[in-house]
HTML snippet that shows the backbone in 3Dmol.js (N, CA, C, O; Angstrom):
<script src="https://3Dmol.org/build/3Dmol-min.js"></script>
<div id="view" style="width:600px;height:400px;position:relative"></div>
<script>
const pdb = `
ATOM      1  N   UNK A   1      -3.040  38.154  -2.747  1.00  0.00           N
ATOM      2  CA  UNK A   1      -2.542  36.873  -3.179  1.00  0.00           C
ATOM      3  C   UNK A   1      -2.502  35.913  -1.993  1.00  0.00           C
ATOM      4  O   UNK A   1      -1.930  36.230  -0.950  1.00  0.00           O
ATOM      5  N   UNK A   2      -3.152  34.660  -2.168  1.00  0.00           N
ATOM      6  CA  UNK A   2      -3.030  33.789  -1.231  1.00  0.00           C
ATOM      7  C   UNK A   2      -1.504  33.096  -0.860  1.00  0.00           C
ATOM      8  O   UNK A   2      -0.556  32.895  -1.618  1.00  0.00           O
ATOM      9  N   UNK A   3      -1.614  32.870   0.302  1.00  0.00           N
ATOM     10  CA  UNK A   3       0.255  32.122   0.817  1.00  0.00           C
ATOM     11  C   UNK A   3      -0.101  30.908   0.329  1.00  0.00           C
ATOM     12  O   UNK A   3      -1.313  30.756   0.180  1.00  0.00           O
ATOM     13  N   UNK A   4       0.525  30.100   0.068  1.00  0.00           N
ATOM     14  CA  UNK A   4       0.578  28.846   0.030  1.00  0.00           C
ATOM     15  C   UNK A   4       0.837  28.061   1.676  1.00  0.00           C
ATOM     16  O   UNK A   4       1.563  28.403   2.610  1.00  0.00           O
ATOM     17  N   UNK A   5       0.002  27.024   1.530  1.00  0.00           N
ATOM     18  CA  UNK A   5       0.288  26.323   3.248  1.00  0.00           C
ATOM     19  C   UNK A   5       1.737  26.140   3.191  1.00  0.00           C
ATOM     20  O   UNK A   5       2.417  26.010   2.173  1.00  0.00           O
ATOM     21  N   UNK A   6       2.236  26.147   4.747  1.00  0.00           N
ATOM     22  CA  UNK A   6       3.738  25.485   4.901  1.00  0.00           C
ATOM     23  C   UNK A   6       3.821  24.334   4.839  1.00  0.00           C
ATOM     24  O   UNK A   6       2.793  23.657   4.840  1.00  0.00           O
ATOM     25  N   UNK A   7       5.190  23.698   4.758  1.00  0.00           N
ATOM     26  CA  UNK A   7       5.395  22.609   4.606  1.00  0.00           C
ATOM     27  C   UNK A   7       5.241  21.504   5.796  1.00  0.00           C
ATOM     28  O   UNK A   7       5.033  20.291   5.793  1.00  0.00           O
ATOM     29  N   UNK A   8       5.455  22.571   6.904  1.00  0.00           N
ATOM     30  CA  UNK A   8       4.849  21.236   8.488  1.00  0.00           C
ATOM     31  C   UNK A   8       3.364  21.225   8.384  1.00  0.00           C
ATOM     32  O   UNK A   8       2.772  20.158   8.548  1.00  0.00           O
ATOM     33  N   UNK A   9       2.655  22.416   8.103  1.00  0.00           N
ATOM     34  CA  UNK A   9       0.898  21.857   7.916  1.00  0.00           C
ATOM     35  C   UNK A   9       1.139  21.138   7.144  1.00  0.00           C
ATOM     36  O   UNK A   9       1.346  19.988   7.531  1.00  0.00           O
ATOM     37  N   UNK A  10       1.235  21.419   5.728  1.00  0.00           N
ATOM     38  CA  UNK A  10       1.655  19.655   4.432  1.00  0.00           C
ATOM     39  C   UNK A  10       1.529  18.416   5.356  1.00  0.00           C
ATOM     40  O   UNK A  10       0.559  17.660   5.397  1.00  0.00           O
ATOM     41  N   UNK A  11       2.597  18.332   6.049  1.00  0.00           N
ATOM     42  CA  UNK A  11       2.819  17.250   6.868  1.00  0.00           C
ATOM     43  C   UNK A  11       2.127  16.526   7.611  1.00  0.00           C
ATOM     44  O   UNK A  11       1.948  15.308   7.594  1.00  0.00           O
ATOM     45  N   UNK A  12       1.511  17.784   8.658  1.00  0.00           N
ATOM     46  CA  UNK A  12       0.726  17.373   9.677  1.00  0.00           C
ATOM     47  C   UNK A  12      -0.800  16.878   9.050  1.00  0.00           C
ATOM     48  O   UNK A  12      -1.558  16.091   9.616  1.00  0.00           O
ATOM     49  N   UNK A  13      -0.968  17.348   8.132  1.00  0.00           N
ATOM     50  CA  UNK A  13      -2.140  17.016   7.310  1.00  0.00           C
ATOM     51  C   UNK A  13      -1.780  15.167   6.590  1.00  0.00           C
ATOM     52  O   UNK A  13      -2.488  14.168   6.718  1.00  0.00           O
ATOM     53  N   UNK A  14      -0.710  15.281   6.008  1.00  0.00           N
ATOM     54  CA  UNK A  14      -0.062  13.616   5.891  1.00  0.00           C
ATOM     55  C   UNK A  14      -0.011  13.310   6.852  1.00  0.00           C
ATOM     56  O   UNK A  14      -0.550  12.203   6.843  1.00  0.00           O
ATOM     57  N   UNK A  15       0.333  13.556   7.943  1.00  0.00           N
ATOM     58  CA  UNK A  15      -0.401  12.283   9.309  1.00  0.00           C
ATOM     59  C   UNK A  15      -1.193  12.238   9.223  1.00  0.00           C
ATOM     60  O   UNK A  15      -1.490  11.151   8.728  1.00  0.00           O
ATOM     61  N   UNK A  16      -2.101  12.900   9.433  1.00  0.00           N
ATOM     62  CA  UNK A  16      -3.474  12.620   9.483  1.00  0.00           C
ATOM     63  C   UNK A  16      -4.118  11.546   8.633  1.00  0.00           C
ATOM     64  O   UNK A  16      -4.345  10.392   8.997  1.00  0.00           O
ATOM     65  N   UNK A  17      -4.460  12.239   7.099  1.00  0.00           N
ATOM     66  CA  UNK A  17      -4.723  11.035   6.337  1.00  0.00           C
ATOM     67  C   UNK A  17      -4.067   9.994   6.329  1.00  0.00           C
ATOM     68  O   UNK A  17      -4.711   8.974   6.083  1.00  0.00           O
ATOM     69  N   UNK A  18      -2.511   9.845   6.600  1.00  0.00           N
ATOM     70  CA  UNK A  18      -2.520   8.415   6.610  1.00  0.00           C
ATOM     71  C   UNK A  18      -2.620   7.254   7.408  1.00  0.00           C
ATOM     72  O   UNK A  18      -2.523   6.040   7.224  1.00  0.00           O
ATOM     73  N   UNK A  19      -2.939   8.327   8.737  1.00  0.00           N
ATOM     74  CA  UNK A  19      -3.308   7.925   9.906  1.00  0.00           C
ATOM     75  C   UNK A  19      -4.470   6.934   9.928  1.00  0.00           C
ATOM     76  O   UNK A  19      -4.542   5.868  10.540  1.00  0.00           O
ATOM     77  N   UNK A  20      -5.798   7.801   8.739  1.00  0.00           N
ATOM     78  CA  UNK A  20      -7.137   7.353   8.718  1.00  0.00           C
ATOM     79  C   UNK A  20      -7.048   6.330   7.772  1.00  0.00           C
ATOM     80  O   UNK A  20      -7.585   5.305   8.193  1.00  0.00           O
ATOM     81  N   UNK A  21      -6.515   6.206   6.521  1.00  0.00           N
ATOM     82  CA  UNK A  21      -6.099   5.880   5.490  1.00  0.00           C
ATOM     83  C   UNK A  21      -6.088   4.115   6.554  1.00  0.00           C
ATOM     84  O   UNK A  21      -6.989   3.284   6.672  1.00  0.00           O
ATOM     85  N   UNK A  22      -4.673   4.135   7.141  1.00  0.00           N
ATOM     86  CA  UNK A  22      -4.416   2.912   8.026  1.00  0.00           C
ATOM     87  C   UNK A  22      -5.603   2.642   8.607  1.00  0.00           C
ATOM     88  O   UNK A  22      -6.183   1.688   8.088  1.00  0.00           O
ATOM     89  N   UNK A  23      -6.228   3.222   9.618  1.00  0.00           N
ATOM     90  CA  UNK A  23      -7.030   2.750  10.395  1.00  0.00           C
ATOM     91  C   UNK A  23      -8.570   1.891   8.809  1.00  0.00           C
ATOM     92  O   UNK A  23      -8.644   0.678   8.611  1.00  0.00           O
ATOM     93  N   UNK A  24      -8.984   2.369   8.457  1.00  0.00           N
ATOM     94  CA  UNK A  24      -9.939   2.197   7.264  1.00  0.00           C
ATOM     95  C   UNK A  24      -9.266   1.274   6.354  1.00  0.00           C
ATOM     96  O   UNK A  24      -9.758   0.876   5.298  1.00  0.00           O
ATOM     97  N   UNK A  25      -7.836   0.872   6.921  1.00  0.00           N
ATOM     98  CA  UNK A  25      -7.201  -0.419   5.591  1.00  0.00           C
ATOM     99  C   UNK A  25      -7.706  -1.489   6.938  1.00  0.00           C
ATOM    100  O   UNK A  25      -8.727  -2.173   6.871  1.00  0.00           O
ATOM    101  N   UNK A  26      -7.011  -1.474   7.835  1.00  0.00           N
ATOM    102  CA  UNK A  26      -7.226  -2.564   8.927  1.00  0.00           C
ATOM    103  C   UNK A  26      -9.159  -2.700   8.953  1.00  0.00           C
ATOM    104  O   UNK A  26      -9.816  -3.741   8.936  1.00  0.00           O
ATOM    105  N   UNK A  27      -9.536  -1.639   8.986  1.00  0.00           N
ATOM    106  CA  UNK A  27     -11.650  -2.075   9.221  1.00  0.00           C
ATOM    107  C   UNK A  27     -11.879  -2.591   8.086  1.00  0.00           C
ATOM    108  O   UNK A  27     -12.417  -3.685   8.256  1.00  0.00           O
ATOM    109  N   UNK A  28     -11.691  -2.267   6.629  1.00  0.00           N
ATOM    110  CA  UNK A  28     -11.886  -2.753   5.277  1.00  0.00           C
ATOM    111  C   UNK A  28     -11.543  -4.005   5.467  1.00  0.00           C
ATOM    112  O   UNK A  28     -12.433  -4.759   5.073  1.00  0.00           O
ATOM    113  N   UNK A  29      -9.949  -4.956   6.226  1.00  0.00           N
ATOM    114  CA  UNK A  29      -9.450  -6.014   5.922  1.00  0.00           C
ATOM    115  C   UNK A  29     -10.319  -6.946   6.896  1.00  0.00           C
ATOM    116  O   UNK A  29     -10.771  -8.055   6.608  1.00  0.00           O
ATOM    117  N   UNK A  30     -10.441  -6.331   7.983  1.00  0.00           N
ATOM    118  CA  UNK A  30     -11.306  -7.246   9.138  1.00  0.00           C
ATOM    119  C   UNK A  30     -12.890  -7.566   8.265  1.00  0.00           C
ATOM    120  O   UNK A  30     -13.259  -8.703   7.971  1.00  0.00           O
ATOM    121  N   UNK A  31     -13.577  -6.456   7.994  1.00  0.00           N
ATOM    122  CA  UNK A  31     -14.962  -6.837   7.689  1.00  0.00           C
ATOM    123  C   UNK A  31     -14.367  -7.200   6.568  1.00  0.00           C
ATOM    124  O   UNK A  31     -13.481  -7.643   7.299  1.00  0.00           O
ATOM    125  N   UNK A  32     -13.928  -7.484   5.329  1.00  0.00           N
ATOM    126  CA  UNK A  32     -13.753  -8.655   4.636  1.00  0.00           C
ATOM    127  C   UNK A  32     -13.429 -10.286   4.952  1.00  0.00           C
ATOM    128  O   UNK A  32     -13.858 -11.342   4.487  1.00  0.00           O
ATOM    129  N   UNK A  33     -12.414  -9.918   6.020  1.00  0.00           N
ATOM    130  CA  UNK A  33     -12.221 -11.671   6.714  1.00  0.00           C
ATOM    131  C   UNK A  33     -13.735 -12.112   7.108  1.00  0.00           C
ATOM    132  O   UNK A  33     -14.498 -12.785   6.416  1.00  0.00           O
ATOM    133  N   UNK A  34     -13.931 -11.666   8.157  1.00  0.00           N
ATOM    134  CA  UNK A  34     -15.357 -11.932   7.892  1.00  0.00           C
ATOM    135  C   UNK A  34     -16.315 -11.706   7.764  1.00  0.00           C
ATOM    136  O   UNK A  34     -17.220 -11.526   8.578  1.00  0.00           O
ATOM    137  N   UNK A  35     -16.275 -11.668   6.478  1.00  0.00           N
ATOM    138  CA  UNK A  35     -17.612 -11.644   5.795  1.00  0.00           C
ATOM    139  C   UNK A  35     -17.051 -12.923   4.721  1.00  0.00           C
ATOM    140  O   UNK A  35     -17.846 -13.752   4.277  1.00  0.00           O
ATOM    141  N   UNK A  36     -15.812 -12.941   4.436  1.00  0.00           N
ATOM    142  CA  UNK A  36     -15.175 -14.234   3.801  1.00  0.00           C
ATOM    143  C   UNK A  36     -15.608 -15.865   4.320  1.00  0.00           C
ATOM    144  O   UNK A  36     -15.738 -16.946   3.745  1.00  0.00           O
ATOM    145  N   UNK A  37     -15.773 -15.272   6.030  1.00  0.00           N
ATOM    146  CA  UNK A  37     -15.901 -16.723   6.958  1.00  0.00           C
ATOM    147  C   UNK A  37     -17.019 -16.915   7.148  1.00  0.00           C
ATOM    148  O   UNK A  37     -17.405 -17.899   7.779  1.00  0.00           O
ATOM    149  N   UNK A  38     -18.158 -15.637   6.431  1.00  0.00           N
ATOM    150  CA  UNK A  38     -19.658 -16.213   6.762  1.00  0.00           C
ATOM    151  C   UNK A  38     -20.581 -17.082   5.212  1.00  0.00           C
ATOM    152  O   UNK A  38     -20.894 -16.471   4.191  1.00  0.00           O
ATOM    153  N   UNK A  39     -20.823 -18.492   5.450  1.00  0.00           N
ATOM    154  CA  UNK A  39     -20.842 -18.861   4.046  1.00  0.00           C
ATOM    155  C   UNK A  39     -22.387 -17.945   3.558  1.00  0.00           C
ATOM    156  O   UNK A  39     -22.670 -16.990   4.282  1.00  0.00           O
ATOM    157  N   UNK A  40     -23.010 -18.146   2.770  1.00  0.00           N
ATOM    158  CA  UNK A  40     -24.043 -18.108   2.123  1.00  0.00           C
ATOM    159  C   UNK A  40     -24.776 -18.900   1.392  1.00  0.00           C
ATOM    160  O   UNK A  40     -24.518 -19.417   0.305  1.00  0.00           O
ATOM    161  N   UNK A  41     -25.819 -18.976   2.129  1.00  0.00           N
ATOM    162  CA  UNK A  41     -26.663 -20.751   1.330  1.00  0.00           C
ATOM    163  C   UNK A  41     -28.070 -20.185   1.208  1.00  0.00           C
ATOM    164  O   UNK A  41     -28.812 -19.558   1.964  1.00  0.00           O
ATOM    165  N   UNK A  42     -28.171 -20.772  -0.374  1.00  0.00           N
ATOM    166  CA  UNK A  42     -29.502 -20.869  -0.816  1.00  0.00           C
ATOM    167  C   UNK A  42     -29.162 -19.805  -1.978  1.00  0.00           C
ATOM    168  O   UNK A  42     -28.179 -19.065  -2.027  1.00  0.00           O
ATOM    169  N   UNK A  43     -30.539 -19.947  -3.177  1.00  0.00           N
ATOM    170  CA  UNK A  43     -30.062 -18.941  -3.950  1.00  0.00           C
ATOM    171  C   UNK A  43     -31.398 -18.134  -3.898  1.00  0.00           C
ATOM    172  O   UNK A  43     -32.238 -18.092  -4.797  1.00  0.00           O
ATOM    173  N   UNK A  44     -31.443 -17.583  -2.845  1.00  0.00           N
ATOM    174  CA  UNK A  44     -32.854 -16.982  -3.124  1.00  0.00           C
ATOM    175  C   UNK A  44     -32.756 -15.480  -3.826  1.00  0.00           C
ATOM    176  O   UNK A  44     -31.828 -15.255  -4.603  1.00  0.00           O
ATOM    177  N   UNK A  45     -33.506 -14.706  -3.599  1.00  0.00           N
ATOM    178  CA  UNK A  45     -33.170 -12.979  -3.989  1.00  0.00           C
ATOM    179  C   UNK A  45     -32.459 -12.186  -2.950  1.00  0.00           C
ATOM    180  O   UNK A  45     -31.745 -11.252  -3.315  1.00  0.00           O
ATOM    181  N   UNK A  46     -32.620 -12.543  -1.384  1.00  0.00           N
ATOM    182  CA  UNK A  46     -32.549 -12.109  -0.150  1.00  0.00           C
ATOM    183  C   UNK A  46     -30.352 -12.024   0.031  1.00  0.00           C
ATOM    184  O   UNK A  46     -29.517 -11.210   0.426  1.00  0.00           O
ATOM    185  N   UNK A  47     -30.373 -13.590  -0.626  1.00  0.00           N
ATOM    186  CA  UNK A  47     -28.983 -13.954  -0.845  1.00  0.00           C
ATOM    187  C   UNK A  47     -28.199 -13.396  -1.588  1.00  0.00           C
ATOM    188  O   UNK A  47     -27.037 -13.140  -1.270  1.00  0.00           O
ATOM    189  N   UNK A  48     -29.020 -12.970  -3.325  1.00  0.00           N
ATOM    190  CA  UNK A  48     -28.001 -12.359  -4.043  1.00  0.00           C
ATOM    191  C   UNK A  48     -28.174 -10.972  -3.624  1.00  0.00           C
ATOM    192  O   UNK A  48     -27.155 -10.288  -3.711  1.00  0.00           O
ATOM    193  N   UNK A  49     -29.412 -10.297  -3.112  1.00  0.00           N
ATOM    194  CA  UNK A  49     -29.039  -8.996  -2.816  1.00  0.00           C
ATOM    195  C   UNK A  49     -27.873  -8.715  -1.313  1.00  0.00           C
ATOM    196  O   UNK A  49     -27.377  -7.623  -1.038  1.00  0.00           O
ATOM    197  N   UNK A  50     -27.700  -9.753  -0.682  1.00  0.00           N
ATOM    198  CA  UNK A  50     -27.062  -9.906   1.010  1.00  0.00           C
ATOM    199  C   UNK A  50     -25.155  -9.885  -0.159  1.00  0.00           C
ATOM    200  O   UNK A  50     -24.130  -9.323   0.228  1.00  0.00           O
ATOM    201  N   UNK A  51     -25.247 -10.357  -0.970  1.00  0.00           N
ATOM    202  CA  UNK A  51     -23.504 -10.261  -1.980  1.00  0.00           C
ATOM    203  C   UNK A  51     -23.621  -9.110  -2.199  1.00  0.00           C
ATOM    204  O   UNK A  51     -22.814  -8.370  -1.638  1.00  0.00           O
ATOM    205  N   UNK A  52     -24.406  -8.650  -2.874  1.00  0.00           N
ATOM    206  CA  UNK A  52     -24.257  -7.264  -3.502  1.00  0.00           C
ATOM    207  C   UNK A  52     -24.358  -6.037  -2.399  1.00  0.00           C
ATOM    208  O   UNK A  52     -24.103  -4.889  -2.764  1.00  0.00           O
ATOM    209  N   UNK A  53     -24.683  -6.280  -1.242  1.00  0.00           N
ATOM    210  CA  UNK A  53     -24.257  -5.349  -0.290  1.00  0.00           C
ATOM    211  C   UNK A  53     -22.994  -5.746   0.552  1.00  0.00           C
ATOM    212  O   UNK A  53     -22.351  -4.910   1.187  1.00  0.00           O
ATOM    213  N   UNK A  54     -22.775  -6.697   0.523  1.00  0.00           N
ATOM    214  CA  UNK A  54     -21.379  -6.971   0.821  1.00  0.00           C
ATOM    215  C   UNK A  54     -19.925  -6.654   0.165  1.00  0.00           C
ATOM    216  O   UNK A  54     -18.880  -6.204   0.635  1.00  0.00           O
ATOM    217  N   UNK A  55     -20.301  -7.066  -1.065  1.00  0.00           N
ATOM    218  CA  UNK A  55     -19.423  -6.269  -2.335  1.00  0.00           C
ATOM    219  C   UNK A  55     -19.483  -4.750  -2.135  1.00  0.00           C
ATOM    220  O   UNK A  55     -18.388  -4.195  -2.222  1.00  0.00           O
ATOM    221  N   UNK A  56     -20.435  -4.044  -1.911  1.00  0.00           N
ATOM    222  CA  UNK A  56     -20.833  -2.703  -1.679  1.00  0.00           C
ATOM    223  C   UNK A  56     -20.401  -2.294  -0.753  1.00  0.00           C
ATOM    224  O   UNK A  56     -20.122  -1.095  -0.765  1.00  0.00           O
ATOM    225  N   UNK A  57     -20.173  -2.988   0.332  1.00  0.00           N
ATOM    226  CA  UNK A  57     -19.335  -2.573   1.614  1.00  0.00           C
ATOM    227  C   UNK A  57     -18.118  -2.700   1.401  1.00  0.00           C
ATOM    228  O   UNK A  57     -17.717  -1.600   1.784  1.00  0.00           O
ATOM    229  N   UNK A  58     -16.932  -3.436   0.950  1.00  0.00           N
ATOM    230  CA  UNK A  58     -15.901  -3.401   0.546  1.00  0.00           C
ATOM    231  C   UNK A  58     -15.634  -2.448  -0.749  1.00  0.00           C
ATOM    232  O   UNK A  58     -14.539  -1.888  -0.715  1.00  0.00           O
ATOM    233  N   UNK A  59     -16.016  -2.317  -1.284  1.00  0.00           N
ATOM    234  CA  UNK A  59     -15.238  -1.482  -2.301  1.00  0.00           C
ATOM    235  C   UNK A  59     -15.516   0.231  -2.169  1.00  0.00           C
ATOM    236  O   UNK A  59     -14.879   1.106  -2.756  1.00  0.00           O
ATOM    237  N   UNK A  60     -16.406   0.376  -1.431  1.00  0.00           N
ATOM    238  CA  UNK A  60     -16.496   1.754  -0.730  1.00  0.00           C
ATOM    239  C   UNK A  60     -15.411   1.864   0.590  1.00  0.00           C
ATOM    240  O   UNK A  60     -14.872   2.930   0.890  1.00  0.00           O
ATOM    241  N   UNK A  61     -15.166   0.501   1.375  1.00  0.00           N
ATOM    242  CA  UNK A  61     -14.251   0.717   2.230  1.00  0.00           C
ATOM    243  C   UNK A  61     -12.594   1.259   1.821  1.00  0.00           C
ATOM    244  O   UNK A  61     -11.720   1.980   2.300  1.00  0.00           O
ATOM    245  N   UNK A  62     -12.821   0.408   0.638  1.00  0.00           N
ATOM    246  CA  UNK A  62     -11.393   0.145   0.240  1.00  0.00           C
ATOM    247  C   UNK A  62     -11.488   1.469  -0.906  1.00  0.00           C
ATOM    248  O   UNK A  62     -10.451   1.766  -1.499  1.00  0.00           O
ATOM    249  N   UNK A  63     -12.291   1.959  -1.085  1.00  0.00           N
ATOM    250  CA  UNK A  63     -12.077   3.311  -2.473  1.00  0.00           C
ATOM    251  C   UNK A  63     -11.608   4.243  -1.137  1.00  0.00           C
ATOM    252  O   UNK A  63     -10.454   4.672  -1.171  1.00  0.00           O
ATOM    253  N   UNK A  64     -12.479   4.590   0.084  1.00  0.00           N
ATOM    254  CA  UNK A  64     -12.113   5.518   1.070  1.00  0.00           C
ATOM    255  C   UNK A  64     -10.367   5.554   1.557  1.00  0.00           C
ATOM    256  O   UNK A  64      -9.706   6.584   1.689  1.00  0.00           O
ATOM    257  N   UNK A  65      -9.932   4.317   1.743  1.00  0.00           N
ATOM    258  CA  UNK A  65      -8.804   3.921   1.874  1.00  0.00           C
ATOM    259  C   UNK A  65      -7.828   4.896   0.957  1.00  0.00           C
ATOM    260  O   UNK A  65      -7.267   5.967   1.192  1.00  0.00           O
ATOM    261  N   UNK A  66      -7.884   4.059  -0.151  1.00  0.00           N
ATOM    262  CA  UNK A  66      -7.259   4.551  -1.446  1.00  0.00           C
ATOM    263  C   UNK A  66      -7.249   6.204  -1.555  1.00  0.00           C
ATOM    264  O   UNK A  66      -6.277   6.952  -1.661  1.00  0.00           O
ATOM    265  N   UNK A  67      -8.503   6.482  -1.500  1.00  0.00           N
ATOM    266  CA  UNK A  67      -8.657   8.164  -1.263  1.00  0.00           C
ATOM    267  C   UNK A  67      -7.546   8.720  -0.004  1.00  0.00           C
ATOM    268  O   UNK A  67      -6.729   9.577  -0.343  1.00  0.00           O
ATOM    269  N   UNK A  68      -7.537   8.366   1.023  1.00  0.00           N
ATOM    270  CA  UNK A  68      -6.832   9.041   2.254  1.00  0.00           C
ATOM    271  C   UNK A  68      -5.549   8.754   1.990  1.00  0.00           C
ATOM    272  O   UNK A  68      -4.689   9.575   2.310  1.00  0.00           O
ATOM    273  N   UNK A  69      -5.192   7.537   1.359  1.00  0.00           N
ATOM    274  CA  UNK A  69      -3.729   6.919   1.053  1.00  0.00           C
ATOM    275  C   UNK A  69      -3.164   8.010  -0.071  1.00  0.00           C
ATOM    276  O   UNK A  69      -2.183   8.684   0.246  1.00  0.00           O
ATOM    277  N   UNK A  70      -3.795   8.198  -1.429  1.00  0.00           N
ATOM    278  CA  UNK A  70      -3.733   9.010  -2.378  1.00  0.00           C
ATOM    279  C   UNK A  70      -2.956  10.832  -1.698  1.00  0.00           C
ATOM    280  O   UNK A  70      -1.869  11.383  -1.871  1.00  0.00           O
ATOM    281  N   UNK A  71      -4.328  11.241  -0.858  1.00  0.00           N
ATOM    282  CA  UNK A  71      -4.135  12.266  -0.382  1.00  0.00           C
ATOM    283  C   UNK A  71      -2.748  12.938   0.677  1.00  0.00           C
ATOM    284  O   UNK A  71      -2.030  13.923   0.505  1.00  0.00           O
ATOM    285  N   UNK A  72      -2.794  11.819   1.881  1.00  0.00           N
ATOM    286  CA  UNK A  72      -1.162  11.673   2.155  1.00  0.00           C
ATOM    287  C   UNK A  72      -0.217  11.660   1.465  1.00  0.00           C
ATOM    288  O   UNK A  72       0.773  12.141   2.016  1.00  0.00           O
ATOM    289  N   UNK A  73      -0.033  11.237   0.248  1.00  0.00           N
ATOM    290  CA  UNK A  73       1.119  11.232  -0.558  1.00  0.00           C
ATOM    291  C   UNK A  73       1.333  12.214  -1.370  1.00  0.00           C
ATOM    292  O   UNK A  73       2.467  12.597  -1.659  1.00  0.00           O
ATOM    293  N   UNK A  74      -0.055  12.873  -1.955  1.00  0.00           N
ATOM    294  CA  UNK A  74       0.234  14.304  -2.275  1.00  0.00           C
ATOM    295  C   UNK A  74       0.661  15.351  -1.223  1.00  0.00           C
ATOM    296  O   UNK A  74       1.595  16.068  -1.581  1.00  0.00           O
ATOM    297  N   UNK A  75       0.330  15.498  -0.418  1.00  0.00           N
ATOM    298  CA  UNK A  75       0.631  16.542   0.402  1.00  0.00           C
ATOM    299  C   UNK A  75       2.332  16.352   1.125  1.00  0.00           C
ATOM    300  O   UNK A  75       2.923  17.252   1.723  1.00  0.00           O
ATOM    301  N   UNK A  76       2.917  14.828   0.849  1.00  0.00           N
ATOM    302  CA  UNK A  76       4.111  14.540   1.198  1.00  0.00           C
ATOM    303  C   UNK A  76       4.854  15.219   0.150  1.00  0.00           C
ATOM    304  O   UNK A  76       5.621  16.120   0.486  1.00  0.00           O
ATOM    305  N   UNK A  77       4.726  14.900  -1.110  1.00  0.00           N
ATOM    306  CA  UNK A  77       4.746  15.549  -2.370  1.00  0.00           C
ATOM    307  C   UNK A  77       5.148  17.046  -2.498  1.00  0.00           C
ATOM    308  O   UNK A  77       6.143  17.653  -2.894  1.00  0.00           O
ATOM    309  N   UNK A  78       4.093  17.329  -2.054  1.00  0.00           N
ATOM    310  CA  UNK A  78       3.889  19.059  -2.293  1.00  0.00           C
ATOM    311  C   UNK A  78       4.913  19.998  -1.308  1.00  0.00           C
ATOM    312  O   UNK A  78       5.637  20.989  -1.409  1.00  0.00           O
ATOM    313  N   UNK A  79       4.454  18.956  -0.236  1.00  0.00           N
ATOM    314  CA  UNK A  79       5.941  19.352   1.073  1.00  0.00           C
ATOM    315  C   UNK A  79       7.636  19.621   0.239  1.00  0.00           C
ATOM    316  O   UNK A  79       8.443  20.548   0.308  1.00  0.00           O
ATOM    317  N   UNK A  80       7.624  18.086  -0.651  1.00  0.00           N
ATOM    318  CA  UNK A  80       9.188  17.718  -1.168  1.00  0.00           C
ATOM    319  C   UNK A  80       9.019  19.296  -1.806  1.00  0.00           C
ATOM    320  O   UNK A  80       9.600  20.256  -1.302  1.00  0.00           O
ATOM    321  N   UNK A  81       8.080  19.408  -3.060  1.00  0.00           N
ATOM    322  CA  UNK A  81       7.963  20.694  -3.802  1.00  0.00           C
ATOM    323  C   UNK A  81       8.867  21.457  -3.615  1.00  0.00           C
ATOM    324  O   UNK A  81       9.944  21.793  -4.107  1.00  0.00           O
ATOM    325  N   UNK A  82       7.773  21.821  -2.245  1.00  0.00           N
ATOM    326  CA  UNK A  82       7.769  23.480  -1.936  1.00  0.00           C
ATOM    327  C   UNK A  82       9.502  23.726  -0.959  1.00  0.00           C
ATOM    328  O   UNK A  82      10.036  24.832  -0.870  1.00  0.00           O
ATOM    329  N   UNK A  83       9.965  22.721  -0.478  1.00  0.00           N
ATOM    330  CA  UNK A  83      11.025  22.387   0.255  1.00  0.00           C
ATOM    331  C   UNK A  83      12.021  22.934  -1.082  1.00  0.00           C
ATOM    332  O   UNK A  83      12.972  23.716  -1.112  1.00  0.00           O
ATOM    333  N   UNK A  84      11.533  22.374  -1.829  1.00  0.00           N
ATOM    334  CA  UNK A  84      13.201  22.364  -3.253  1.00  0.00           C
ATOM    335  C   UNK A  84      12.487  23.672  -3.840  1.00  0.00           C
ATOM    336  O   UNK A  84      13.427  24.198  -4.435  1.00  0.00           O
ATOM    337  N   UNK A  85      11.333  24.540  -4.031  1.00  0.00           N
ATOM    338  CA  UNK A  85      11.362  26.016  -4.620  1.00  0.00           C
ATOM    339  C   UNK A  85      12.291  26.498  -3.368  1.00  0.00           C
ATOM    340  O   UNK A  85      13.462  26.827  -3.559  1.00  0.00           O
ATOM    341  N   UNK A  86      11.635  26.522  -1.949  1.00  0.00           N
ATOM    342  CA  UNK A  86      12.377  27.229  -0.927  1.00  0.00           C
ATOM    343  C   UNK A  86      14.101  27.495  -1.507  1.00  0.00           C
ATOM    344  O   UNK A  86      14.592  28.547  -1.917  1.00  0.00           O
ATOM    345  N   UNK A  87      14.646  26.361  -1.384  1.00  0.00           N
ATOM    346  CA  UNK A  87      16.363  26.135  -1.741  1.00  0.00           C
ATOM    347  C   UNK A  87      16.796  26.786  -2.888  1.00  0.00           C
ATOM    348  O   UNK A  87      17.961  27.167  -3.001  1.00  0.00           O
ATOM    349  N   UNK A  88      15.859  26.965  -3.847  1.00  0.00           N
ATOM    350  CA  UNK A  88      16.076  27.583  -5.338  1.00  0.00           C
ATOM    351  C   UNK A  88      16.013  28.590  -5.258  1.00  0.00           C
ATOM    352  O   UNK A  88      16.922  29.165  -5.857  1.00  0.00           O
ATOM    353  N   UNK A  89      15.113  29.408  -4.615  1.00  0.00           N
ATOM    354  CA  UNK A  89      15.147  30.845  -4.373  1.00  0.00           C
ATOM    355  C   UNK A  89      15.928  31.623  -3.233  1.00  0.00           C
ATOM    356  O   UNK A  89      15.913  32.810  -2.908  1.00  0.00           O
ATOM    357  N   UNK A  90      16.553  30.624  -2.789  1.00  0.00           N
ATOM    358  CA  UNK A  90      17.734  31.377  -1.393  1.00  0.00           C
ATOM    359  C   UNK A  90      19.015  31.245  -2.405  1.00  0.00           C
ATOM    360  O   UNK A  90      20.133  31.601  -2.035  1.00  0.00           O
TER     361      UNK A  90
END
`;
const viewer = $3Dmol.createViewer("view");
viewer.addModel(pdb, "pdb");
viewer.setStyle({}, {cartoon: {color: "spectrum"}});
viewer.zoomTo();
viewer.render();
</script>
């Protein structure tokens, strides 16, 4: 039968992701500012495909985000868990 991880790995693993989580909210928010401050002129094909990789760069930044943010909070979670079985069974 497998152990279940402890609750300081739990943890140390929630630093981590939310460590990255942060760092990947701040790069997501910067390359959106600018890319906000660079205009776009003309309507050629070059232009609408130059949006659609821009759009493409943000919402992969910001899904990665969300993912590491998500993941920290489960494992904070699972910590609370396993903390309150511990207490129940002493």
């Amino acid at each position: 039968m497998e152990e279940s991880p402890k609750p300081l790995n739990n943890l140390a693993g929630a630093a981590i992701s939310a460590g990255v989580a942060t760092l990947l909210y701040l790069l997501t928010t910067t390359i959106g500012a600018k890319l906000a401050l660079t205009p776009l002129e003309g309507g050629s094909l070059a232009t609408r495909l130059s949006v659609v990789v821009r759009s493409a760069l943000l919402a992969v930044g910001t899904g990665a985000t969300m993912i590491f943010g998500v993941v920290a909070l489960g494992l904070v979670l699972l910590t609370i868990k396993q903390i309150n079985q511990n207490k129940k069974t002493e």
